[in-house]
C-alpha positions as CSV (number, residue, x, y, z in Angstrom):
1,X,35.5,-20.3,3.3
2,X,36.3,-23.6,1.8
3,X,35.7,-26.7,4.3
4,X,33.7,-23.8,6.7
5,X,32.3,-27.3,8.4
6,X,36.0,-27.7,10.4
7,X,35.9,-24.1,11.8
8,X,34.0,-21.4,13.4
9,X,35.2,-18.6,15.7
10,X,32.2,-17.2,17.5
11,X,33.8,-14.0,18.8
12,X,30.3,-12.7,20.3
13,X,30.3,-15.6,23.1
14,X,30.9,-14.3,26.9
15,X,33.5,-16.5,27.1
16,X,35.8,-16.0,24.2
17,X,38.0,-16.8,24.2
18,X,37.3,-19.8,26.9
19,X,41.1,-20.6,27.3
20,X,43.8,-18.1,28.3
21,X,47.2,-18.6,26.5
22,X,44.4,-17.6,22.7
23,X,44.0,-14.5,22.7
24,X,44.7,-13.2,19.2
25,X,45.1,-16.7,17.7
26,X,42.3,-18.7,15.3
27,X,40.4,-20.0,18.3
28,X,38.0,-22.7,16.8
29,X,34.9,-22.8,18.9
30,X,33.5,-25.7,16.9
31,X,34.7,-28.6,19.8
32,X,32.9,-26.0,22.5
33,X,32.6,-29.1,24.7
34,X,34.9,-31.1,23.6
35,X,34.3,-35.0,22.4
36,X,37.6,-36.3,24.1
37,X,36.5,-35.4,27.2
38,X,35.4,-38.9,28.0
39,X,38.3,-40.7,27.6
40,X,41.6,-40.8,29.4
41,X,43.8,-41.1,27.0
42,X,42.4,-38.1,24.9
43,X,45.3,-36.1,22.8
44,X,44.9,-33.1,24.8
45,X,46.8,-32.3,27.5
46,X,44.4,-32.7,30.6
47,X,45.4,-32.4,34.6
48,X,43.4,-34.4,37.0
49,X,42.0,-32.8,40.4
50,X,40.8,-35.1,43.5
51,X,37.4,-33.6,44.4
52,X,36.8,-33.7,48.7
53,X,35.4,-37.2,48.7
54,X,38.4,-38.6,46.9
55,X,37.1,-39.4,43.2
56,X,39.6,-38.1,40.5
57,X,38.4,-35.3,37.7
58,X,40.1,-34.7,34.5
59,X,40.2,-31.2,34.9
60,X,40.5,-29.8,31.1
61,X,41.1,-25.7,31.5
62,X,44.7,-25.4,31.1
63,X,43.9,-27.4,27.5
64,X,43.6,-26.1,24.1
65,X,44.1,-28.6,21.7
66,X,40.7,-28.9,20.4
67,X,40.6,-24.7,19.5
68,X,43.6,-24.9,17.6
69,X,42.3,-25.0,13.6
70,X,44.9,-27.8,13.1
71,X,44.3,-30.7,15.0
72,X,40.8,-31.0,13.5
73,X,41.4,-33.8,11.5
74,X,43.3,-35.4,14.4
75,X,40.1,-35.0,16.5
76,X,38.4,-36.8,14.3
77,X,41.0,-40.1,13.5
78,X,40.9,-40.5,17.7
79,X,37.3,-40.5,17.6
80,X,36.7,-42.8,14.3
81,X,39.3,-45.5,16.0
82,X,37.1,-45.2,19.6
83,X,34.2,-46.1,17.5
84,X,35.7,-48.8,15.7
């Protein structure tokens, strides 16, 4: 598989696929945990929770953005520029 370093589908994990709303698509497993998380203004498409003692969580299970093949290299511009 040519450029094999921006995808892998790991079909044997317990949770594949992790995210409803895949089944039957390329899931890329390669951003497992993904490297957005961290920041706020990530290009997913998070929701945020308030836990019982008030603090806000981003709350990432409804996302998919980073299993989708396609936004690989768009992973990877966001997280050159926060590095800048």
């Amino acid at each position: 598989m040519e450029a094999s370093y921006r995808f892998f589908e790991n079909k044997d994990c317990k949770y594949f696929p992790c995210h409803q709303g895949m089944e039957g698509a390329d899931f890329n497993c390669l951003f497992c945990y993904c490297p957005m998380n961290p920041y706020a203004d990530c290009l997913g498409n998070p929701t945020y929770i308030t836990n019982r003692y008030g603090k806000r969580i981003k709350d990432c299970t409804n996302c998919t953005f980073p299993h989708r093949p396609q936004n690989y290299d768009a992973i990877m511009d966001f997280l050159k520029n926060k590095n800048q």
